[in-house]
C-alpha angles and dihedrals in degrees: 000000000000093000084053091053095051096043085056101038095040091061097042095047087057089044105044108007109039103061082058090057094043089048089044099052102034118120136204110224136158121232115280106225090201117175107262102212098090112037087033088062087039093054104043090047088052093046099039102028092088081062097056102031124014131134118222135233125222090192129058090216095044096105073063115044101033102031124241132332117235089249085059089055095055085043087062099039094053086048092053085045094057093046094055083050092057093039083056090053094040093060095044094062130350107218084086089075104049096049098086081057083059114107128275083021092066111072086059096052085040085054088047088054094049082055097054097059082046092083085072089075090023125142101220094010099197093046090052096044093053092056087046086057090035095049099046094044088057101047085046084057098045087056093053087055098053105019097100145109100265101035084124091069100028094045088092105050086049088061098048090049092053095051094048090058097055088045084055088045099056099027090121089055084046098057095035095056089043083057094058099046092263107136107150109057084013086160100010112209115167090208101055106058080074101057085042097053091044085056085048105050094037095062086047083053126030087012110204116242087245147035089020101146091041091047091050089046093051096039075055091042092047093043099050088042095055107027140104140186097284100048087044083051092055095063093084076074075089100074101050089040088064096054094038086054088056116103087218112100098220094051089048088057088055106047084048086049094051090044097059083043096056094053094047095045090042094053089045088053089048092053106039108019087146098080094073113056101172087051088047097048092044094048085048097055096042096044097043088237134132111249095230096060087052089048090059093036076227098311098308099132102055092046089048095071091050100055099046091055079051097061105016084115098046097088090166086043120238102272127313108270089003093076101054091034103039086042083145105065104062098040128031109245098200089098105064092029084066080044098060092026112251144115105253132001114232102189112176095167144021090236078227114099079198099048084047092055085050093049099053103037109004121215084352092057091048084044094063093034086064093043089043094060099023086060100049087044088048092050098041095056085073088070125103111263105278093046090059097052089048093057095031087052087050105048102050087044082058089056099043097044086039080068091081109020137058081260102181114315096071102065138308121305139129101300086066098048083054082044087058094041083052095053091047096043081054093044119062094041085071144052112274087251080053087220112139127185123265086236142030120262123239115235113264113249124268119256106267096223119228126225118252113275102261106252110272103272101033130084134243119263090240106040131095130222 
């Protein structure tokens, strides 16, 4: 009864009651113009510093049984830290709290909100309380970083910064996997392909006035660096980006057609690359990679199952964050560790940015997916045209590459910084309302001036008396 009550009132409340909230709490703000030094070092150490430190854990239930790592100290402290830096900002000019409330910004905060209540059913509630904070602190962050006047010229330059960080972080990787002949996924890193696409595709696209030719040579580097055969996969997101970007309809049709294409065929692929041998042996060669690991797309086929018959009666999900991290326990994993041949199973993520919007909220959590990506799609249509075929690019790279990854809807990391670089690159291009006319408008006239009045007495050079 209750699971027949939530597949009827989800779908109403997106349908009638959410475009309400959304009209209720939108806010008109201009663009910040912070200084970047400090959140963006805030933001990179938070997002690269796993990379460098962290300690592991040989048990999926450790962080509760055994209390937190001291990774996951420094993890807490940076995320107090950047909540200190916002409530600084916050009380120098506050404009800075009500810009996660700016369209597009505001369906994600409005998503983080909806996690947050979702420690009430939550499967582990504080755990899933602390990514809610986290989540939302960071996002917060990211939008003070891009949300400025001349994003349009420096976007570029953010996202270069950014890539060169990671690059820093895992040198050592780097220049132990060239030593060993290892160039692609030389430092593979299932979250970078996607900043390095959007760099990529930003400088084909909206090329920056300067540093074009290096920028495109990093976003390749980055890419190749950090790849793997799913995010070089994604790239066909290209093709059905550049007819959905077209102002003609049937062309349109076309690019959305292709699209949906592309995410059916692409799953199919990851679950059954097998079936296709010459595929399999060419995408081996090319990539450096076993077959057999890209059979198995790492062994996500044969987890997935798993973790939908895990959470198929959780129609409101198990807790943002807890159900993707906490997966066992809900569902014993001995199964499918006698499966794949090993002593125990340590799943931390679904490797689905979808599934993990399922996990943690259920249909809510798809229905803001889908809210989430169809509004930054929608606003950024109204662009000239090689804005659209950047965010078009970007967003369905985001899909494809979220096949495989936690994507966006699992915590904070760098795709969603990107996210937030992507909304305020659409942002401030357009009116608050983001309505723009059918049309172009033609430029008003100049002012005719008018001769001087002729002095009180004398007449006028034209007229005659």
């Amino acid at each position: 009864m209750l699971n027949l009550f939530l597949v009827l009132a989800i779908p109403a409340w997106f349908t009638m009651l959410y475009p309400v909230v959304r009209r209720r709490l939108a806010a008109a703000v201009r663009p910040l113009d912070a200084r970047l030094v400090l959140p963006m070092v805030l933001v990179c150490t938070f997002a690269f510093m796993p990379l460098v430190f962290t300690v592991p854990r040989e048990d999926g239930n450790a962080v509760l049984e055994e209390g937190l790592s001291a990774s996951n100290i420094i993890t807490l402290v940076l995320t107090g830290l950047t909540g200190l830096y916002l409530f600084g900002k916050i009380a120098l000019d506050r404009r800075v709290a009500l810009l996660p409330f700016a369209m597009p910004y505001l369906p994600f905060t409005v998503m983080i909100g909806v996690n947050t209540l979702s420690a009430a059913w939550s499967i582990v509630p504080p755990y899933t309380l602390y990514r809610s904070a986290e989540l939302f602190i960071f996002y917060h962050a990211s939008i003070v970083i891009f949300d400025r006047t001349d994003i349009e010229r420096r976007f570029a330059d953010l996202l270069a910064i950014i890539t060169v960080a990671w690059l820093v972080a895992v040198l050592p990787i780097i220049l132990d996997s060239l030593a060993h002949g290892i160039v692609f996924s030389a430092a593979k890193n299932n979250m970078m392909p996607f900043v390095c696409a959007m760099l990529g595709f930003l400088v084909i696209f909206r090329p920056p006035e300067r540093r074009r030719r290096t920028y495109l040579a990093l976003a390749l580097a980055g890419f190749v660096i950090a790849g793997s055969a799913a995010s070089t996969g994604a790239l066909v997101a290209v093709g059905p980006a550049l007819l959905m970007s077209s102002r003609h309809a049937v062309l349109r049709r076309l690019g959305i057609a292709g699209a949906l294409l592309a995410i059916v065929g692409f799953v199919l692929l990851m679950l059954d690359l097998a079936a296709f041998p010459a595929l399999l042996d060419l995408l081996a060669t090319i990539l450096q990679k076993p077959a057999i690991e890209l059979a198995n797309g790492t062994g996500r086929s044969t987890f997935w199952p798993t973790f939908i018959a895990a959470t198929q009666d959780r129609l409101a999900g198990s807790g943002f964050s807890a159900g993707d991290r906490f997966i066992q326990l809900l569902i014993p994993t001995t199964a499918l560790a006698e499966t794949l041949g090993r002593e125990d199973v340590f799943i931390t993520s679904s490797h689905n940015m979808f599934l993990s919007a399922w996990a943690g909220t259920g249909l809510i959590g798809l229905g803001f997916a889908l809210v989430v990506l169809l509004t930054t799609l929608s606003w950024g249509m109204k662009l000239d045209l090689g804005g659209r075929r950047f965010v078009a690019a970007s967003v369905l790279m985001l899909v494809l590459n979220g096949m495989t990854t936690p994507g966006i809807f699992q915590d904070w990391n760098v795709n969603v910084l990107a996210l937030a670089g992507l909304l305020a690159f659409i942002r401030v291009q357009l009116p608050p309302d983001g309505r723009v006319p059918a049309y172009p408008r033609a430029p008003a006239p100049a002012p005719v001036a008018r001769p001087p009045a002729p002095e009180a007495g004398l007449p006028s050079t034209w007229r005659i008396s």
